[in-house]
MIDOSE-1310 file (N, C-alpha, C; in nm, 2 decimals, decimal comma, always signed):
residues 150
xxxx	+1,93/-0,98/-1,90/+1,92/-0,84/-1,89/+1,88/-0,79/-1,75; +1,97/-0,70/-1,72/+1,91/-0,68/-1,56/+1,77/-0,57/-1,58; +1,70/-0,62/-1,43/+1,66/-0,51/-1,44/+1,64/-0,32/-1,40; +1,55/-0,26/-1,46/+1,56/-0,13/-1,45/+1,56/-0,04/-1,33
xxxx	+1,58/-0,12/-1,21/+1,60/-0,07/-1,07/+1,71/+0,01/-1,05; +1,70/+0,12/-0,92/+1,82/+0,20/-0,93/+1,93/+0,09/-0,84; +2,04/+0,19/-0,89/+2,24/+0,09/-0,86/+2,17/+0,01/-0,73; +2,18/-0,11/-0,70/+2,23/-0,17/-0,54/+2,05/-0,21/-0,47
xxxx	+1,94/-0,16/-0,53/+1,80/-0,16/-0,47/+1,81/-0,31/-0,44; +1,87/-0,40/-0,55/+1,78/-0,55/-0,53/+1,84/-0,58/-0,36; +1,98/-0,59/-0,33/+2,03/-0,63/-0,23/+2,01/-0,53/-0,09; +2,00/-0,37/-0,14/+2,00/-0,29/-0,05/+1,89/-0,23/+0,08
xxxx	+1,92/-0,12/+0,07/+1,79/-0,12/+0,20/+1,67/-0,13/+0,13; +1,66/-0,08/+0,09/+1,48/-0,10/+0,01/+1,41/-0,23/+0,00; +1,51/-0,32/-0,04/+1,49/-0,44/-0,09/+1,48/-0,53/+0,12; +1,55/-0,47/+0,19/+1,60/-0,55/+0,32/+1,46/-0,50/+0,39
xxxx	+1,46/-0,32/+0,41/+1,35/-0,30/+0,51/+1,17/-0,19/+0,46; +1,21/-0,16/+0,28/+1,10/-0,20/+0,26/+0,96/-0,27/+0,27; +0,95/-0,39/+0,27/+0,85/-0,39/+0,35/+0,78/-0,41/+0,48; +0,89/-0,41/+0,56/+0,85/-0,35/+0,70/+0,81/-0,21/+0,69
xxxx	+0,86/-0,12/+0,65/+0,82/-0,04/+0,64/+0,71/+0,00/+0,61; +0,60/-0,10/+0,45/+0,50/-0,09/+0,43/+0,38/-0,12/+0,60; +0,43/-0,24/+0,60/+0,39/-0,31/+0,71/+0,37/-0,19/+0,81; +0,47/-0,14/+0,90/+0,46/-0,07/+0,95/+0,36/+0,05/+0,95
xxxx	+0,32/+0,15/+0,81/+0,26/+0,24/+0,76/+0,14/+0,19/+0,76; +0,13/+0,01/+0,69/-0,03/+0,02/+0,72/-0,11/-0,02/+0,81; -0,07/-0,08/+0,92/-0,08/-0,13/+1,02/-0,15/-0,04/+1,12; -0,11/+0,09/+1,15/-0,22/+0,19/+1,19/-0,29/+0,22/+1,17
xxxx	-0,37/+0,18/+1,02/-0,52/+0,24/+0,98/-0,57/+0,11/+1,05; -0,51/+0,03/+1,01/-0,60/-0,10/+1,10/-0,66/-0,06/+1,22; -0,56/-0,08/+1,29/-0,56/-0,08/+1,43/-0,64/+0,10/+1,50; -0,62/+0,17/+1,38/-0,71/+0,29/+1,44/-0,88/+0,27/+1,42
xxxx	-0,91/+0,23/+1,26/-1,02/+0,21/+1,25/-1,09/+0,13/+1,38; -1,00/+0,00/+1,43/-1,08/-0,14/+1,50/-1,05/+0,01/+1,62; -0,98/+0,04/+1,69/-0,98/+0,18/+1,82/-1,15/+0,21/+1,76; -1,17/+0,32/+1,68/-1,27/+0,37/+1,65/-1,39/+0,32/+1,65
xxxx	-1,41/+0,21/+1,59/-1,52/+0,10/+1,64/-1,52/+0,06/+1,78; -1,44/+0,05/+1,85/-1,44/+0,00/+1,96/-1,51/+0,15/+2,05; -1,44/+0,23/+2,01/-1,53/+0,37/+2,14/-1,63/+0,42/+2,07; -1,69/+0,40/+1,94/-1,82/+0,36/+1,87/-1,92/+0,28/+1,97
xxxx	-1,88/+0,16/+1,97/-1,94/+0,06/+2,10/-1,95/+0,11/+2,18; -1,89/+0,15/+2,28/-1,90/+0,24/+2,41/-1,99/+0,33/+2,43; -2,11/+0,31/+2,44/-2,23/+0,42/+2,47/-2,23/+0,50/+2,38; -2,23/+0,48/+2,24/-2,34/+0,57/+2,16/-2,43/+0,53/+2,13
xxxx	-2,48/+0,61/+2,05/-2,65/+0,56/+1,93/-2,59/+0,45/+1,88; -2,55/+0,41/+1,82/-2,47/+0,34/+1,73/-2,46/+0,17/+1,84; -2,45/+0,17/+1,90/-2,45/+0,07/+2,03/-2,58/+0,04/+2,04; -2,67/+0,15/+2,06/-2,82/+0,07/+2,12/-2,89/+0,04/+1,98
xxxx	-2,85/+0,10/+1,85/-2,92/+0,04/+1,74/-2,82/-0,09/+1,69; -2,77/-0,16/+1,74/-2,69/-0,28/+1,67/-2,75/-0,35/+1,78; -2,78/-0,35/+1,90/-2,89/-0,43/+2,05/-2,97/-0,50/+1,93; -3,07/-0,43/+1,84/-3,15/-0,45/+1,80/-3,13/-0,55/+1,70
xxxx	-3,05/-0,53/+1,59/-2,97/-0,63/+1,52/-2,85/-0,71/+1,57; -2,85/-0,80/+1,61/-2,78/-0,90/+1,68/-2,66/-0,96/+1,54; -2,74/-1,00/+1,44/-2,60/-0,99/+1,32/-2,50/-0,89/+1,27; -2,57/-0,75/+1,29/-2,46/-0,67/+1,24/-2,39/-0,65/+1,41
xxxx	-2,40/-0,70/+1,50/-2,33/-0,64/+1,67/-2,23/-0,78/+1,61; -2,24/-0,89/+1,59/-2,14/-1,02/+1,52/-2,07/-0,96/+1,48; -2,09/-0,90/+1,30/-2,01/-0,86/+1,24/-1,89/-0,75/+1,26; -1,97/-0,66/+1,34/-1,92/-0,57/+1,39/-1,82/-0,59/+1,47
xxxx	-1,81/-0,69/+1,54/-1,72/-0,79/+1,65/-1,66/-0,82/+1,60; -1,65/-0,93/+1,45/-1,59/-0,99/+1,42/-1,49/-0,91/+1,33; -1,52/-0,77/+1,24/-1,46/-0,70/+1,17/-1,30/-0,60/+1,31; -1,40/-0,58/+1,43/-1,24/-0,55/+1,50/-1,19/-0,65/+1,49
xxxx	-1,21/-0,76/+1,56/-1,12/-0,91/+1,59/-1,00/-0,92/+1,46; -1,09/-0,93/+1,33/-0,97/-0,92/+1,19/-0,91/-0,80/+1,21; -0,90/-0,66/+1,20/-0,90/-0,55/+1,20/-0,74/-0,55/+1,32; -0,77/-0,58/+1,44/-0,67/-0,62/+1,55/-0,60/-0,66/+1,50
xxxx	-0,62/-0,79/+1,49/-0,52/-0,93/+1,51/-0,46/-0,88/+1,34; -0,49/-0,86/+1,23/-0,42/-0,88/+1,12/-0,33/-0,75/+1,08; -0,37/-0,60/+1,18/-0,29/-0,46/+1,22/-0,16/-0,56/+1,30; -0,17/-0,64/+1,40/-0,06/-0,66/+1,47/+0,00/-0,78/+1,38
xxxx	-0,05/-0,89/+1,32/+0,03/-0,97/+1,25/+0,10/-0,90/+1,12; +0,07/-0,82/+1,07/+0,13/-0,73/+0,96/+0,27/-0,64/+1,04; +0,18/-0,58/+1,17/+0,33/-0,54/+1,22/+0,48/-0,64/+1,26; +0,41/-0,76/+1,31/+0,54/-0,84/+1,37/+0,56/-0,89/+1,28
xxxx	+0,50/-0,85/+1,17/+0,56/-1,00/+1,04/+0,56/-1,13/+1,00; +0,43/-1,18/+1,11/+0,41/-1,32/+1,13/+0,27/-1,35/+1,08; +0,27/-1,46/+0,99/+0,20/-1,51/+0,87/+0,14/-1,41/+0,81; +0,19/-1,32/+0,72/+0,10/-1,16/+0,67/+0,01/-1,23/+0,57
xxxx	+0,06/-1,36/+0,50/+0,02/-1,40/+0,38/-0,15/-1,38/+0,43; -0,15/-1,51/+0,52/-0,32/-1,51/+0,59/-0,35/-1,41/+0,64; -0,29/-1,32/+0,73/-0,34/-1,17/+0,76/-0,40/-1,10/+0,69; -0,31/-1,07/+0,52/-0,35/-1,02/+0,43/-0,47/-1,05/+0,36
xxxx	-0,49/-1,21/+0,33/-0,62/-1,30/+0,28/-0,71/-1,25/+0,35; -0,65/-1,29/+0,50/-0,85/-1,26/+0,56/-0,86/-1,09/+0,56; -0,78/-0,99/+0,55/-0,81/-0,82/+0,55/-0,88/-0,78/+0,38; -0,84/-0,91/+0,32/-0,88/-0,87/+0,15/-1,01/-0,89/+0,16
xxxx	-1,05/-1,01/+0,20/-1,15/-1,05/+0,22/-1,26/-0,96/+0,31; -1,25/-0,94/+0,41/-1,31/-0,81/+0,50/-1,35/-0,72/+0,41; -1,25/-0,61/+0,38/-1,25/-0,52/+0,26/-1,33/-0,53/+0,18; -1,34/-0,65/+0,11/-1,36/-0,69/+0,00/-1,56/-0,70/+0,03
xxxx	-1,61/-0,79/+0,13/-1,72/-0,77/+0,18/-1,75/-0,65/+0,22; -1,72/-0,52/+0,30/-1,75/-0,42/+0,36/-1,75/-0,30/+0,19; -1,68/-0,35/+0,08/-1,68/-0,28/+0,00/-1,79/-0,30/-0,08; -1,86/-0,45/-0,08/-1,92/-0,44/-0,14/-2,07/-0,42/-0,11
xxxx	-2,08/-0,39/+0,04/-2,19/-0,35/+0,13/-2,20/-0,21/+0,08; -2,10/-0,13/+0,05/-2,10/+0,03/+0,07/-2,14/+0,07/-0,07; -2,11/-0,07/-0,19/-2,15/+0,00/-0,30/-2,33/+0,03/-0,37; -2,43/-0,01/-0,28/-2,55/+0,05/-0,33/-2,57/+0,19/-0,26
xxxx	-2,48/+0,23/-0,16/-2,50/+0,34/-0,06/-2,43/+0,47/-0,19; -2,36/+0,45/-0,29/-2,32/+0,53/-0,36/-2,44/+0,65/-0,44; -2,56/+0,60/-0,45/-2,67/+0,68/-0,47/-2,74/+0,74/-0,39; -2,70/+0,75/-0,31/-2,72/+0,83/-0,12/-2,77/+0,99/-0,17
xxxx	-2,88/+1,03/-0,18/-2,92/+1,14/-0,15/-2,81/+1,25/-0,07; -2,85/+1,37/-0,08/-2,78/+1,47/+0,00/-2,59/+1,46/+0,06; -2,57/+1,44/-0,10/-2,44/+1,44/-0,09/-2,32/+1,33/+0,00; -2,42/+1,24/+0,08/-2,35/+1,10/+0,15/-2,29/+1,03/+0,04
xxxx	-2,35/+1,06/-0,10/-2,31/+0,92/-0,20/-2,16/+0,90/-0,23; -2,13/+1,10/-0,25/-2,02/+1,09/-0,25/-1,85/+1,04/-0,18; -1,94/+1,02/-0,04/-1,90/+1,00/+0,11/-1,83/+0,86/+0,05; -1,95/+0,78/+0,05/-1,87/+0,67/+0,02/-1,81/+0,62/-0,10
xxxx	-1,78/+0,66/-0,21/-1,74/+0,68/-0,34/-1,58/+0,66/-0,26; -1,56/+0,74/-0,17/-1,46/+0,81/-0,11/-1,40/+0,68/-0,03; -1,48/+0,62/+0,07/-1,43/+0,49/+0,11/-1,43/+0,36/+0,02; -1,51/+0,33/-0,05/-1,48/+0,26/-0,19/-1,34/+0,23/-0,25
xxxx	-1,31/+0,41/-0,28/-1,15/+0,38/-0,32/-1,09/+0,38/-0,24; -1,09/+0,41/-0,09/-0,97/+0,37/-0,01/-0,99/+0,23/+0,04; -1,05/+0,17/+0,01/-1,11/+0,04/+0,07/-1,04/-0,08/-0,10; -1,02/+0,01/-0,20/-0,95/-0,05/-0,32/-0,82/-0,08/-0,26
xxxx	-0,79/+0,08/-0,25/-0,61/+0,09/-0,23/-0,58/-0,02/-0,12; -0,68/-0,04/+0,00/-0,64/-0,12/+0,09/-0,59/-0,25/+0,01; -0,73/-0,29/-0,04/-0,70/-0,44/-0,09/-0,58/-0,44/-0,24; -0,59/-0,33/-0,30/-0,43/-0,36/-0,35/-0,26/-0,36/-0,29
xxxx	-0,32/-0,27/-0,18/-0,19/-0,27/-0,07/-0,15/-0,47/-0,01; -0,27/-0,55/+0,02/-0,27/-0,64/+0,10/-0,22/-0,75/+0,00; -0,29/-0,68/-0,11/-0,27/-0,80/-0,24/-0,09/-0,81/-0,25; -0,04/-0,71/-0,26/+0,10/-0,71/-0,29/+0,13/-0,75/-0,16
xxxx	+0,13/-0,78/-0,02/+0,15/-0,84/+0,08/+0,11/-0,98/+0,06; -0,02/-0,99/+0,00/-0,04/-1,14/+0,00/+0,08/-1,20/-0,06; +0,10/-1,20/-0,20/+0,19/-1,19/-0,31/+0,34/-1,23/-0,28; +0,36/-1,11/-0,24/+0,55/-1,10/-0,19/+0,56/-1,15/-0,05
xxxx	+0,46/-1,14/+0,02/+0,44/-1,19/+0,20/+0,54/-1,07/+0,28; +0,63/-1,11/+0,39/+0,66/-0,99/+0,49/+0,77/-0,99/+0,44; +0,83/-1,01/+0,40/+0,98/-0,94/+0,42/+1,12/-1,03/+0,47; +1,21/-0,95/+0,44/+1,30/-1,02/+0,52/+1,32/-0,96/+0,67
xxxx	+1,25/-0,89/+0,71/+1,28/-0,83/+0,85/+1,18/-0,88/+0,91; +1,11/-0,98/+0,92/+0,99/-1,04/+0,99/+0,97/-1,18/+1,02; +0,89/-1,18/+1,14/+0,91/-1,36/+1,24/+0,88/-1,47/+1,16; +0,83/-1,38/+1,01/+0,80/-1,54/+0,89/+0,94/-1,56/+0,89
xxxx	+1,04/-1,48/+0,81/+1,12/-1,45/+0,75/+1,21/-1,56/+0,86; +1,19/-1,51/+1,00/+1,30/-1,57/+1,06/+1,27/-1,74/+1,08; +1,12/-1,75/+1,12/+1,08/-1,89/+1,10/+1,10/-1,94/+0,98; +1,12/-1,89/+0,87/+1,18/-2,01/+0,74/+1,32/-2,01/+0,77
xxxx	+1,40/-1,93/+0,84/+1,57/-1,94/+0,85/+1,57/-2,05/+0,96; +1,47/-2,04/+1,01/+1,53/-2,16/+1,11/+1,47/-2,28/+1,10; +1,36/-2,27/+1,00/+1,32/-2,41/+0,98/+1,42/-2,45/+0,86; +1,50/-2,43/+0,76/+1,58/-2,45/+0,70/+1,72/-2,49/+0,76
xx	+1,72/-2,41/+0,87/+1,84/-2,51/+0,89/+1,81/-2,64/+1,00; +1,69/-2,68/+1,00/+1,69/-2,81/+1,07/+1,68/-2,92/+0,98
């Protein structure tokens, strides 16, 4: 029984540059967030209170470093699978740092309620990346055509 997809989807564009596409779309929040942390760093408050805590100035480092490198491996299409892993995983940690902040006095709670679910959507976005991987328009895609024909 086929399935319920519209005439031509499985072979057509949807199917060819769909997920570049996705790729493409989410690849900006990445890469804007890690921007934003980064001129965050750059002489604010926020800079001279992480001096003080030496593990969250790490983390903080280490969440651009994923944040970069896994915005640009999702864009060029090269290994998304692990891009996606380590971005779920980030997510997945930073989400569950924000969940006792949900009782936040003066109306913040709801603030993060608010990143919570976009920090879901993320990790269901990455999950179906993990899952299906990049695509056929991407440097995996092309490294399995060429490792197949040797």
């Amino acid at each position: 029984m086929k399935p319920q997809n519209a005439p031509g989807m499985h072979g057509g564009f949807l199917h060819r540059y769909g997920p570049l596409i996705a790729r493409l779309l989410f690849a900006p929040l990445l890469l804007g967030y890690a921007a934003m942390k980064v001129r965050a760093l750059m002489g604010s408050v926020q800079a001279d209170a992480l001096q003080s805590f030496p593990i969250a100035q790490v983390a903080l480092y280490a969440t651009i470093l994923v944040e970069v490198a896994g915005g640009v491996m999702l864009v060029l299409g090269y290994r998304v699978r692990l891009a996606a892993g380590a971005l779920i995983i980030l997510f997945a940690i930073v989400t569950g740092l924000m969940l006792p902040m949900v009782g936040a006095s003066s109306g913040l709670g709801m603030a993060y309620v608010d990143q919570i679910v976009k920090n879901l959507a993320f990790i269901g976005g990455l999950l179906m990346l993990a899952v299906h991987g990049s695509g056929p328009v991407s440097l995996d895609a092309r490294r399995a055509a060429r490792d197949s024909v040797r």
